[in-house]
C-alpha positions as CSV (number, residue, x, y, z in Angstrom):
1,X,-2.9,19.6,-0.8
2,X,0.3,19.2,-2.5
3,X,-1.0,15.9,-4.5
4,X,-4.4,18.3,-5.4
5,X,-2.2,21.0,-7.0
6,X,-0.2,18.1,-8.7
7,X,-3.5,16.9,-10.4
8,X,-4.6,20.0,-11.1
9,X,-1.8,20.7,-13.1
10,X,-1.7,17.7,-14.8
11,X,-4.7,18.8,-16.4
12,X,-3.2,22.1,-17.0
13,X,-0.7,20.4,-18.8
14,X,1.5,23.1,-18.0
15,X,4.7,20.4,-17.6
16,X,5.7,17.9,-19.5
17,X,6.5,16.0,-16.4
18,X,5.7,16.5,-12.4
19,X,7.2,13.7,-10.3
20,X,7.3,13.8,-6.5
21,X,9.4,12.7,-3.7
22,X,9.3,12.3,0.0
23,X,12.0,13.6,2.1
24,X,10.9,13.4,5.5
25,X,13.2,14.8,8.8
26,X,16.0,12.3,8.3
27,X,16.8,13.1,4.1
28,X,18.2,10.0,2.2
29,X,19.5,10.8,-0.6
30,X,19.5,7.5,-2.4
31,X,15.7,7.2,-1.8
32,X,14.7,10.5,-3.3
33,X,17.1,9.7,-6.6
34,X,14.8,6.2,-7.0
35,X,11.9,7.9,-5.9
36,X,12.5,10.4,-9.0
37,X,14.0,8.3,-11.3
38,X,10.8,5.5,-10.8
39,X,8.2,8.1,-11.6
40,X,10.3,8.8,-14.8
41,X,10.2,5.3,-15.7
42,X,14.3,4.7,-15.5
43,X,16.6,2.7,-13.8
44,X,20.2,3.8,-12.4
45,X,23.2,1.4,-13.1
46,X,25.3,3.7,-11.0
47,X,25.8,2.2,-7.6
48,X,27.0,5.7,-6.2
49,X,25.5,8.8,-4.7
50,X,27.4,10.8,-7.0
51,X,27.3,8.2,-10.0
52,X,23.2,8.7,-10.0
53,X,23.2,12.7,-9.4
54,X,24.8,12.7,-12.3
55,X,22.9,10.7,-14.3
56,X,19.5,12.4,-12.8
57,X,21.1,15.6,-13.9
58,X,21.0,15.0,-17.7
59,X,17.8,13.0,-17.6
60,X,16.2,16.2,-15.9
61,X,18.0,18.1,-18.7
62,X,16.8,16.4,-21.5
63,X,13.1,17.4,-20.2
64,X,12.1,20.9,-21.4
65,X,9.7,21.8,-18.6
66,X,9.5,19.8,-15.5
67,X,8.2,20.4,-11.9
68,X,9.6,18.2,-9.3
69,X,7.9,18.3,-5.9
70,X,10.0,17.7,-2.6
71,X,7.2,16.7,-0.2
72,X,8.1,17.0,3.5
73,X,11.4,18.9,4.0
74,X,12.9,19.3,7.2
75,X,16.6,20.6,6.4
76,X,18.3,22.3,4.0
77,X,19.0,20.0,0.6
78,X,21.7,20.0,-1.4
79,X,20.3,20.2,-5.1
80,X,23.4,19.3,-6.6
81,X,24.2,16.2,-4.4
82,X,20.5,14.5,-5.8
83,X,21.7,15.7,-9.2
84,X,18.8,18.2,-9.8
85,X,19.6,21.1,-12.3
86,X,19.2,24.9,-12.0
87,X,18.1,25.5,-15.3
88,X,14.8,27.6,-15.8
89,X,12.7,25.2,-17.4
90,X,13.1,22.8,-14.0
91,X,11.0,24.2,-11.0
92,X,11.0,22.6,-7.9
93,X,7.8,22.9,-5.2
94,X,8.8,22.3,-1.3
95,X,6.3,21.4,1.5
96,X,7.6,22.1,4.7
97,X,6.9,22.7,8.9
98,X,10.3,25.3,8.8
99,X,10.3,28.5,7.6
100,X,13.7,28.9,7.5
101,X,14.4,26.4,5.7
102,X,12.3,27.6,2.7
103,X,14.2,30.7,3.3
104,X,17.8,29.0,3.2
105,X,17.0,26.8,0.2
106,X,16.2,30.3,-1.7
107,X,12.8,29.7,-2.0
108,X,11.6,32.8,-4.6
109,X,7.9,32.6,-3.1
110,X,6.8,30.9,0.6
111,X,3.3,30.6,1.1
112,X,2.2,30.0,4.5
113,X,-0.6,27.4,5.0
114,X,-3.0,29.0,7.9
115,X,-4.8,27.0,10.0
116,X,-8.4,26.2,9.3
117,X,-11.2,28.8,10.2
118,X,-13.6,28.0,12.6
119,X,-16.2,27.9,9.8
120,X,-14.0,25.6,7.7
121,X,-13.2,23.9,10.5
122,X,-16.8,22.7,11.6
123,X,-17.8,22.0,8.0
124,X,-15.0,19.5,7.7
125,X,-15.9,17.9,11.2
126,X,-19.5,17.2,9.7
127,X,-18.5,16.3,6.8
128,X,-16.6,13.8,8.2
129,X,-19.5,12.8,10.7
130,X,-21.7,12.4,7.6
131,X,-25.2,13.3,9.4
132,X,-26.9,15.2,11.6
133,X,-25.3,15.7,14.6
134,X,-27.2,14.7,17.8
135,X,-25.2,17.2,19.9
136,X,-24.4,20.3,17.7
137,X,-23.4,22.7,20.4
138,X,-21.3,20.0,22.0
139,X,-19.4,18.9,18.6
140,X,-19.0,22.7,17.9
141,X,-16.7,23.2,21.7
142,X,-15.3,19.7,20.8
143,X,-14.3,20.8,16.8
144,X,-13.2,24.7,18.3
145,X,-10.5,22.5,21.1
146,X,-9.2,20.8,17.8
147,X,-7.7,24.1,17.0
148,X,-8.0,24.3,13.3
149,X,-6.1,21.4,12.4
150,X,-7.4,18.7,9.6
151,X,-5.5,16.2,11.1
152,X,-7.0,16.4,14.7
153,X,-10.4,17.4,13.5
154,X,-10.2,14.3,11.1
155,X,-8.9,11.7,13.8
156,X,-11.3,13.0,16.4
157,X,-14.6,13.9,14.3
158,X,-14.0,9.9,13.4
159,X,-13.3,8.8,16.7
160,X,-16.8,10.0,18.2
161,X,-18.6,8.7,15.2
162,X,-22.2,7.0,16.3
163,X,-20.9,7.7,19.8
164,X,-23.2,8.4,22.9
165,X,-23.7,12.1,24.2
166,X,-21.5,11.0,27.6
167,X,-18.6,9.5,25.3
168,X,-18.5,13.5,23.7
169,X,-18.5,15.0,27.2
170,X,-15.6,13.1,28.2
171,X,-13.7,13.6,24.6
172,X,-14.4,17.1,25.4
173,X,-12.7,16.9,29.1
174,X,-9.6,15.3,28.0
175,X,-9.0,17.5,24.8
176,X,-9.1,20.2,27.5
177,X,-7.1,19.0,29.8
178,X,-4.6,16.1,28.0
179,X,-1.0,16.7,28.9
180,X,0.9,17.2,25.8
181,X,4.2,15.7,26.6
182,X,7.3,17.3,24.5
183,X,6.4,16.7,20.8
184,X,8.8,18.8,18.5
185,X,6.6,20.4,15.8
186,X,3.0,19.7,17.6
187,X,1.1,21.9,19.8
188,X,-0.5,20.6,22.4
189,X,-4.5,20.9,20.7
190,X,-2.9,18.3,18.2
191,X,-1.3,16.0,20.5
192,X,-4.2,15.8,23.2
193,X,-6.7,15.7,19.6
194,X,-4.9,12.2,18.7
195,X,-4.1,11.1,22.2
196,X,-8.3,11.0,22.4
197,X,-8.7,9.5,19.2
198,X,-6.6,7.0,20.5
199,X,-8.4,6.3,24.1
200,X,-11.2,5.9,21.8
201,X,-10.5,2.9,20.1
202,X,-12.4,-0.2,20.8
203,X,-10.2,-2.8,21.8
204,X,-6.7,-3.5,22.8
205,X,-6.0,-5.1,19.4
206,X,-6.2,-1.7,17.9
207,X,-4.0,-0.2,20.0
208,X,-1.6,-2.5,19.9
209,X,-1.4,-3.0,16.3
210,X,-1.0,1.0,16.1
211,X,1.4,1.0,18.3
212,X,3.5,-1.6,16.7
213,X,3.2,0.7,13.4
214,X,5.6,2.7,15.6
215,X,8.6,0.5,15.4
216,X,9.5,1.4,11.6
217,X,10.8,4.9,10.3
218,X,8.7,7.7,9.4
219,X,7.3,7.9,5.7
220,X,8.1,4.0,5.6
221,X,5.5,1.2,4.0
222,X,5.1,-1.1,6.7
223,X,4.2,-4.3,5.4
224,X,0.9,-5.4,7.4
225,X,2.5,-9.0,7.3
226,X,4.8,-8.0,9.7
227,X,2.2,-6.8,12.2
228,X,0.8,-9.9,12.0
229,X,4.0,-12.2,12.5
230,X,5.0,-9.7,15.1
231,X,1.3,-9.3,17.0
232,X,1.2,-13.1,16.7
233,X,4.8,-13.7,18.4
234,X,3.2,-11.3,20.8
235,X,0.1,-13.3,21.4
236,X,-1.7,-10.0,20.8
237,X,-4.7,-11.5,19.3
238,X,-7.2,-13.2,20.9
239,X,-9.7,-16.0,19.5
240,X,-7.5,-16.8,16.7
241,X,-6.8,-20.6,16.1
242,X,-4.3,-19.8,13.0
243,X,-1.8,-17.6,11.4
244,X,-4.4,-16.8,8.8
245,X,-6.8,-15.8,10.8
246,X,-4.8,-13.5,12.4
247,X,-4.0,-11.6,9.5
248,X,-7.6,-11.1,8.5
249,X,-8.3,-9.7,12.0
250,X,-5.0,-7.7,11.5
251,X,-6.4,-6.2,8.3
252,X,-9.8,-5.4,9.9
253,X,-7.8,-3.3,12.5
254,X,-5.7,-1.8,9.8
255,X,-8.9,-1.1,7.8
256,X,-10.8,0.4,11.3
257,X,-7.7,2.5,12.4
258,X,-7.2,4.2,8.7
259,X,-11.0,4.7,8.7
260,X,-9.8,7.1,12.3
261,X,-7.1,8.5,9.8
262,X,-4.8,7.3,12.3
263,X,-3.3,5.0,9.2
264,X,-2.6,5.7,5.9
265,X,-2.4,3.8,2.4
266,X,0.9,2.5,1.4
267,X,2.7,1.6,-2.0
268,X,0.4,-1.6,-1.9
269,X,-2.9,-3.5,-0.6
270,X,-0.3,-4.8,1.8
271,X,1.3,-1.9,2.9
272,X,0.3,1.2,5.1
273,X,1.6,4.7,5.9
274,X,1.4,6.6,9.4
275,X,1.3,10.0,9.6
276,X,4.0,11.7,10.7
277,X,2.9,14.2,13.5
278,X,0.4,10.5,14.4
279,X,3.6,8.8,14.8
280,X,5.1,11.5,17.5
281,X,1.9,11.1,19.5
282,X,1.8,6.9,18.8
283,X,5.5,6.9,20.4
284,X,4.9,9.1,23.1
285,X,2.1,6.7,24.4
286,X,4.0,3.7,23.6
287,X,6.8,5.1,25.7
288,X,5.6,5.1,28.9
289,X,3.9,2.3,31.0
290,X,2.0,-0.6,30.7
291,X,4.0,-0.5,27.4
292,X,7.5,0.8,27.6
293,X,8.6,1.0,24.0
294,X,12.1,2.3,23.2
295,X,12.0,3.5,19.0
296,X,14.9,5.1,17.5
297,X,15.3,5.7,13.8
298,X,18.2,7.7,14.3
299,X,20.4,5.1,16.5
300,X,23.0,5.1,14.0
301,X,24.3,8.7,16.2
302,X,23.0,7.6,19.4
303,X,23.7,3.9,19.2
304,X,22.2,1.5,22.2
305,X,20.2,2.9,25.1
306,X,22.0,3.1,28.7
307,X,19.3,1.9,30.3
308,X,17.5,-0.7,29.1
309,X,16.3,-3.4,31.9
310,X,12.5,-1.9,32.1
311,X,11.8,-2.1,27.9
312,X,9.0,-4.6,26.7
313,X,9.6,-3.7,23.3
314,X,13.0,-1.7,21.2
315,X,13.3,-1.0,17.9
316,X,16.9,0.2,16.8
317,X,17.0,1.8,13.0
318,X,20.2,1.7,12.2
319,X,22.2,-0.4,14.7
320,X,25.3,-1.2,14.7
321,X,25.3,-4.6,16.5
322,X,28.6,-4.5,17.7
323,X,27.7,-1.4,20.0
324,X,25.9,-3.7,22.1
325,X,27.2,-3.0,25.8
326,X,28.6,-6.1,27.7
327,X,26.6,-7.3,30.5
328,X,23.4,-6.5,28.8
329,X,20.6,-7.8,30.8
330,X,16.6,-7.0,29.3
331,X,14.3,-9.3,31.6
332,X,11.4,-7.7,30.5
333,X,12.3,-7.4,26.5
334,X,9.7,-9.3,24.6
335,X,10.3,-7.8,21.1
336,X,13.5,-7.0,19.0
337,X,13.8,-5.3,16.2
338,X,16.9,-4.1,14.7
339,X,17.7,-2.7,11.1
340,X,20.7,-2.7,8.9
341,X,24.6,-1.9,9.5
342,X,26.7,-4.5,11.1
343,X,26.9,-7.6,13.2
344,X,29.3,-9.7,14.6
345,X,28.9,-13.1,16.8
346,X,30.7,-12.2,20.0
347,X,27.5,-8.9,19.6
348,X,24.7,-11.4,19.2
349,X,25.8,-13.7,22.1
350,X,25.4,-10.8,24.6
351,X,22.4,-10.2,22.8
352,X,20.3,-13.7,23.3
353,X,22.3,-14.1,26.6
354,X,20.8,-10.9,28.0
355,X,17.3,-11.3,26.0
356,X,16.1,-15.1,27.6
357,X,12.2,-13.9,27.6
358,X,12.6,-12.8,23.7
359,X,9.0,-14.0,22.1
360,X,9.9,-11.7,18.6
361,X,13.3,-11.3,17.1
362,X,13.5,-9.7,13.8
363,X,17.2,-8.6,12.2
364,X,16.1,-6.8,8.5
365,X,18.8,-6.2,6.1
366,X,22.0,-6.9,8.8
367,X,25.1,-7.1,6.8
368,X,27.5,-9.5,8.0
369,X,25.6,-12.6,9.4
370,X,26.7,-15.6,8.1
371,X,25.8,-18.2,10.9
372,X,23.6,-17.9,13.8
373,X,25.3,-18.2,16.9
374,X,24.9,-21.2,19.1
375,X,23.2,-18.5,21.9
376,X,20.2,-18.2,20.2
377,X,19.2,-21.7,21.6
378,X,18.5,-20.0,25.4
379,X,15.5,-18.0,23.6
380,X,13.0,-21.2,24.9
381,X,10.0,-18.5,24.5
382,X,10.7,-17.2,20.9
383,X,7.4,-17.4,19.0
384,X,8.6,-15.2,15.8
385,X,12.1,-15.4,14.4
386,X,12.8,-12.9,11.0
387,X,15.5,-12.9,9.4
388,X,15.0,-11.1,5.9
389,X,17.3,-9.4,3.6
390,X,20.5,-10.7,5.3
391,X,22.5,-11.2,2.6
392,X,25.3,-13.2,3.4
393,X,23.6,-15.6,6.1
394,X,24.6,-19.3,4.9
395,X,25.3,-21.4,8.2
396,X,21.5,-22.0,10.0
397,X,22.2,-25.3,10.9
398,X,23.5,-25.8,14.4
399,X,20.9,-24.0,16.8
400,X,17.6,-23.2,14.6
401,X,16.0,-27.1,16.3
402,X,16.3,-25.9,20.2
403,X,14.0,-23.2,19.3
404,X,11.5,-25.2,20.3
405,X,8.4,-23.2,20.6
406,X,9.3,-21.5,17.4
407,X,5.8,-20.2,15.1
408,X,7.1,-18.2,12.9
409,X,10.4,-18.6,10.9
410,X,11.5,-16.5,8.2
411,X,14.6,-16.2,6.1
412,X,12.6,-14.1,3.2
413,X,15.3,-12.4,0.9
414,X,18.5,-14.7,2.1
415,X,20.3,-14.9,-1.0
416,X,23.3,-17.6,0.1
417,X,21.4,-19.9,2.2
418,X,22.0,-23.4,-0.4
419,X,20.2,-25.8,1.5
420,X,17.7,-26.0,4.4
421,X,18.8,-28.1,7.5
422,X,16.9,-31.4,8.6
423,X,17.2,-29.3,12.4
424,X,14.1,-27.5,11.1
425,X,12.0,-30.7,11.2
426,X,12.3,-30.4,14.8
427,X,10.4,-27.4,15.1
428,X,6.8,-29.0,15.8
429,X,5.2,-26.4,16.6
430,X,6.1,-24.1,13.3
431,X,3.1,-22.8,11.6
432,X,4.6,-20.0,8.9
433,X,8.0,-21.2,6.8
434,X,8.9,-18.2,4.6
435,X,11.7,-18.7,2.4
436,X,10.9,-16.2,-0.7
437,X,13.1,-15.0,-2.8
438,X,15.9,-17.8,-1.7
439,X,17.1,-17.8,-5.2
440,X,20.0,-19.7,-4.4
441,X,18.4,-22.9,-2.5
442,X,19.5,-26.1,-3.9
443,X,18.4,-28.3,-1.2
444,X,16.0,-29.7,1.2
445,X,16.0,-33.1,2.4
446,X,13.7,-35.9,1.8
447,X,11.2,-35.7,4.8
448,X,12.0,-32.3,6.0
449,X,8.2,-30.7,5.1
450,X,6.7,-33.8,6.0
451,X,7.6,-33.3,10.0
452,X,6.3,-30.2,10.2
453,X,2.7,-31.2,11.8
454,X,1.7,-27.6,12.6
455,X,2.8,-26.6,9.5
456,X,-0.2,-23.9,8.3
457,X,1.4,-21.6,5.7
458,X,4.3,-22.5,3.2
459,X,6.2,-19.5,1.2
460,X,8.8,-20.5,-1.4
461,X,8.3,-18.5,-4.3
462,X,11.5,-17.3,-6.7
463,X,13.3,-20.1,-4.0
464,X,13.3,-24.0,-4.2
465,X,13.0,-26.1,-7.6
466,X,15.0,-29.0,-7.5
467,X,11.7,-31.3,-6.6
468,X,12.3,-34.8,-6.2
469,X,10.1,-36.6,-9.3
470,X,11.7,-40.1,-8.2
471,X,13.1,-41.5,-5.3
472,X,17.1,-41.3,-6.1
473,X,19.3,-44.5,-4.8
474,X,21.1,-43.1,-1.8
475,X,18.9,-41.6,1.0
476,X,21.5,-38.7,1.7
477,X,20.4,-37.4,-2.4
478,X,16.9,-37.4,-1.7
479,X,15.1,-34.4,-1.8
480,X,11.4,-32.8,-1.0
481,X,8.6,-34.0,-3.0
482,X,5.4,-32.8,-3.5
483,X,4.2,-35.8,-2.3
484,X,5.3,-34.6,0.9
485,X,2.9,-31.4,0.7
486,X,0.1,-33.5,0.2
487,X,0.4,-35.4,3.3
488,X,0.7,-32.3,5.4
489,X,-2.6,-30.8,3.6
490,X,-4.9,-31.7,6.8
491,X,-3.4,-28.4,8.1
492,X,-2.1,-26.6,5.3
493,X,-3.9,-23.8,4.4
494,X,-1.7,-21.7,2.2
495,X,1.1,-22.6,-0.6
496,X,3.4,-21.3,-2.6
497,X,5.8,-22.8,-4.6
498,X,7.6,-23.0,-8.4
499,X,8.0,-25.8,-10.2
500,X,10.4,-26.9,-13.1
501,X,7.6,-28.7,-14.8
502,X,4.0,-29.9,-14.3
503,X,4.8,-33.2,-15.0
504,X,6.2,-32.9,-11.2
505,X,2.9,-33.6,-10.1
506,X,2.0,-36.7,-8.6
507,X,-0.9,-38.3,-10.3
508,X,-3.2,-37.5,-7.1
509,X,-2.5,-34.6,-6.2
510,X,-5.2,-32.6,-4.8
511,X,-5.4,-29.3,-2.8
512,X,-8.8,-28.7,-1.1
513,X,-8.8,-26.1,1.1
514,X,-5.8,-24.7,0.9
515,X,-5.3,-21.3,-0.8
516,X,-2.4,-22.0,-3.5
517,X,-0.1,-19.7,-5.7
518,X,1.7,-21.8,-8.1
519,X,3.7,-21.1,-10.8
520,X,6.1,-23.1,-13.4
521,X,8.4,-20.0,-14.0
522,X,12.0,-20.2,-13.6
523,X,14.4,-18.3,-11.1
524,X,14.2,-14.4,-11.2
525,X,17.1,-12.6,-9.4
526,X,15.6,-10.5,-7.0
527,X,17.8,-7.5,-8.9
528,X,15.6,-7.6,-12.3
529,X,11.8,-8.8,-10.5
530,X,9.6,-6.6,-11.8
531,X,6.3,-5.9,-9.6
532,X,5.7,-7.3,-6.1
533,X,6.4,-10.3,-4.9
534,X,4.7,-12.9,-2.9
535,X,1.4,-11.3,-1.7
536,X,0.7,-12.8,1.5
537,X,-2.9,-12.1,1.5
538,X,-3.9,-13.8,-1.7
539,X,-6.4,-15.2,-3.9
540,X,-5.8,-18.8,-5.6
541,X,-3.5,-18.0,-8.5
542,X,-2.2,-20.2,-11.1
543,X,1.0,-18.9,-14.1
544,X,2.0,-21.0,-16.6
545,X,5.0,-19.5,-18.4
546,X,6.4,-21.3,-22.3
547,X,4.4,-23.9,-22.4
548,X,2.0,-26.5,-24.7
549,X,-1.6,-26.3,-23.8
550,X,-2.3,-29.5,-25.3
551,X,0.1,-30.8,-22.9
552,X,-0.6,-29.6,-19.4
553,X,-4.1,-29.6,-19.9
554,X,-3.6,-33.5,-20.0
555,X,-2.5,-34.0,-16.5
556,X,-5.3,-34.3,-14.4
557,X,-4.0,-31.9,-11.5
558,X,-3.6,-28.7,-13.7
559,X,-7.2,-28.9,-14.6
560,X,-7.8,-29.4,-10.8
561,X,-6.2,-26.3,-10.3
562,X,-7.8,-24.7,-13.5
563,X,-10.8,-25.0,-12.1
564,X,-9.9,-23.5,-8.4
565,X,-8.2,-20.6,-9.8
566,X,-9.1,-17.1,-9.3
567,X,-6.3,-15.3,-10.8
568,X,-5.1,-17.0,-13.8
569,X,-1.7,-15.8,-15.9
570,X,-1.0,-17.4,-19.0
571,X,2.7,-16.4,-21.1
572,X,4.1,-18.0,-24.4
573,X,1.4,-20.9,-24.9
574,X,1.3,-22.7,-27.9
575,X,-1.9,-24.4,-29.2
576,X,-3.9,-22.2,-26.7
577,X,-7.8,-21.5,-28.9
578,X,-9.4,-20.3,-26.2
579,X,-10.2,-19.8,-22.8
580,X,-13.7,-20.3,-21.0
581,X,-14.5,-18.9,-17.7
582,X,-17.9,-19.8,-15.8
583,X,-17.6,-17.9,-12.5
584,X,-15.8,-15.0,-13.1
């Protein structure tokens, strides 16, 4: 409703600006100053909370009339601390589930949102339906149980879609009769509404990957590649012979469970939402058996669970790591994901120690790693190991070969790793390499890529240049070559990768079924990329920054690749006349 009253006003043109931010139950402050400052098209250099308030402040002051809309408030906010301004010509719209919170922020008018009427309420449901219902007086006792609310009229009206009259009778017995559990902010209509939508899903797959949408914060984009590296360490999908077919069938579930609203869009194509009061019902049911799910996005003031031994799957947002207790002991833990704050070695020794059937280990943005600790070698099972965004990680040399059933490896967004190990060749079974965004790789040895035999999917974009054009004298200075790539293109099936120069290319080289993304560009700090980076799902894409056209078109594989390419991007080309496309 919110985003409706934005557009309508943008027609209105009764602003000069309206920008929006989400605040959700757990406010961060930092996120709603970038949130507003993005959709104003500027940048902080401040690296303080009070640094950008006060910058916000006089950009919001330089704006004569502005309405900024605080989507999702749960607590009183402190308009000063973000660094909005109290002058007339700044108006601010709140959304909230709390009354007195609109009354403690001085709200001059509240307008309560009522539930639907029944009327409204069975016009949506066949609306959503989208034909002639087969059972009217059965979808009218099934809409009425939904008790007014879009969201459960919307998940359930799509969840008996093209269903048979018995599949309605038995939606109708278990919204009358679901037990609610305690859900803070959700009646018990809602909860049994979502809880049917969710029995009525089709397979196990769909479950699962909903329920693994649980793991992250509320009002976060969850990348959809990390259902799949996650599902696939959890062997959750059936039928699938590769990592890339995985993530098309995890994209069909994502498509099928956002066509239940049980998903929303995010940012991106390769990002989703979940709704907030779907998320309370989602961890409720992952919660209790055959899954036994521990989620907290708040462990940062409760810190690790006392009793753990019975969890399949925990997801700690923040954690400190050295809070783990001693003696920790999780024979059933099969997934691990923790998220920012601290680490130390003596922490993640308890950690593998008391983890052995670990098949998923994901630490995102942990401060403080620099090495990984010789314990990690007792976690014989792990399929998925994720290490992105830790900052200071350097040392990944001594343990990362005895993982040896190892998929899925990913140091995405590891700023001081300078080389790659030759330990990693010993991972045979290693489908998915991601080093992205490793801005700061110098090295990896001669051979290295070519011992990967499973290797399947290959991610070094912004990362690894140094390519090796000839073979240098002493075998210790050698380095990868993309001859190496070719000989592992028998099961290679995506690739991408930034070279210094086309030139690099052996006079051979061929891809033919692999889906490439290649790119002569040099290094881009990750703190001045503009736009996304690697998309995991992509089309054949070729960029060819300050160069001669009269010169790369002369090397044979360029116009291979010319020809492949679907997504072409061309920057500062001399002696470029024209360019032809046939199939596009």
């Amino acid at each position: 409703m919110v985003k409706e009253i934005i557009k309508r006003l943008a027609g209105l043109k009764v602003f000069d600006n309206v920008v929006m931010a989400v605040v959700s139950q757990s406010p961060n402050i930092q996120k709603i100053q970038l949130e507003i400052a993005e959709e104003l098209s500027f940048k902080y250099d401040e690296n303080t909370e009070s640094g950008r308030a006060r910058r916000l402040h006089g950009r919001l002051m330089e704006i004569k009339r502005i309405l900024i809309v605080l989507d999702d408030v749960w607590t009183e906010l402190d308009f000063e601390g973000i660094g909005i301004p109290s002058h007339k010509g700044c108006k601010v719209l709140l959304t909230s589930r709390n009354l007195e919170v609109c009354n403690a922020m001085g709200s001059q008018e509240i307008f309560t949102i009522p539930v639907l009427t029944p009327e409204e309420s069975w016009e949506l449901f066949r609306e959503i339906v989208g034909k002639p219902l087969d059972y009217p007086d059965l979808a009218k006792r099934v809409t009425n149980e939904c008790a007014g609310l879009p969201i459960a009229i919307l998940t359930v009206a799509k969840a008996l879609e093209n269903k048979r009259k018995h599949v309605w009778d038995d939606a109708l017995k278990q919204l009358q009769s679901s037990a609610p559990g305690s859900i803070s902010s959700m009646n018990d209509k809602v909860y049994s509404s979502i809880q049917c939508s969710y029995d009525r899903l089709e397979s196990d797959e769909e479950k699962s990957c909903l329920l693994l949408c649980c793991l992250f914060p509320e009002d976060y984009d969850i990348p959809i590649e990390y259902l799949v590296r996650y599902g696939w360490g959890r062997g959750y999908f059936s039928n699938t012979d590769s990592v890339e077919e995985a993530r098309n069938r995890v994209y069909s579930l994502v498509d099928k469970l956002q066509r239940r609203f049980l998903l929303l869009d995010g940012k991106s194509e390769e990002h989703i939402k979940m709704h907030d009061i779907v998320r309370d019902v989602a961890i409720q049911i992952a919660s209790r058996e055959p899954h036994r799910f521990l989620i907290r996005c708040d462990a940062e003031k409760k810190g690790w669970p006392k009793i753990y031994d019975h969890y399949t799957t925990i997801s700690l947002i923040p954690i400190n790591i050295d809070e783990i207790p001693v003696g920790l002991d999780c024979p059933k833990l099969e997934l691990l994901h923790l998220e920012g704050e601290c680490y130390s070695e003596n922490s993640m020794d308890i950690m593998c120690k008391g983890m052995k059937e670990l098949k998923v280990l994901a630490l995102v943005d942990v401060c403080g790693i620099s090495a990984l600790p010789s314990s990690l070698g007792v976690l014989k099972g792990l399929r998925t190991l994720s290490l992105n965004g830790c900052p200071y990680l350097t040392d990944i040399s001594d343990v990362i070969g005895r993982l040896e059933n190892l998929e899925i490896l990913s140091f995405r967004e590891c700023f001081e790793i300078l080389e790659l190990p030759r330990e990693i060749g010993l991972l045979k079974h290693l489908r998915l390499l991601d080093i992205t965004d490793c801005y700061r790789l110098k090295k990896i040895p001669h051979g290295l890529l070519s011992s990967l035999s499973s290797l399947e999917e290959l991610y070094m974009e912004n990362s690894f240049l140094k390519w090796e054009q000839s073979a240098a004298e002493s075998e210790d200075k050698r380095m990868a070559s993309l001859v190496e790539l070719m000989s592992l293109s028998n099961h290679l099936k995506a690739l991408v990768i930034d070279i210094p120069d086309f030139n690099f290319f052996p006079k051979d080289f061929y891809l033919t079924t692999i889906r490439f993304h290649i790119s002569n560009r040099d290094y881009v700090p990750w703190n001045v990329k503009f736009g996304p980076s690697t998309i995991y799902a992509f089309e054949n894409k070729l960029e060819i920054f300050q160069s001669d056209a009269t010169e790369f078109m002369e090397i044979q594989s360029v116009r291979l690749l010319f020809k492949k390419c679907e997504d072409l991007f061309l920057k500062r080309i001399k002696n470029l006349k024209y360019v032809q496309t046939t199939n596009k």
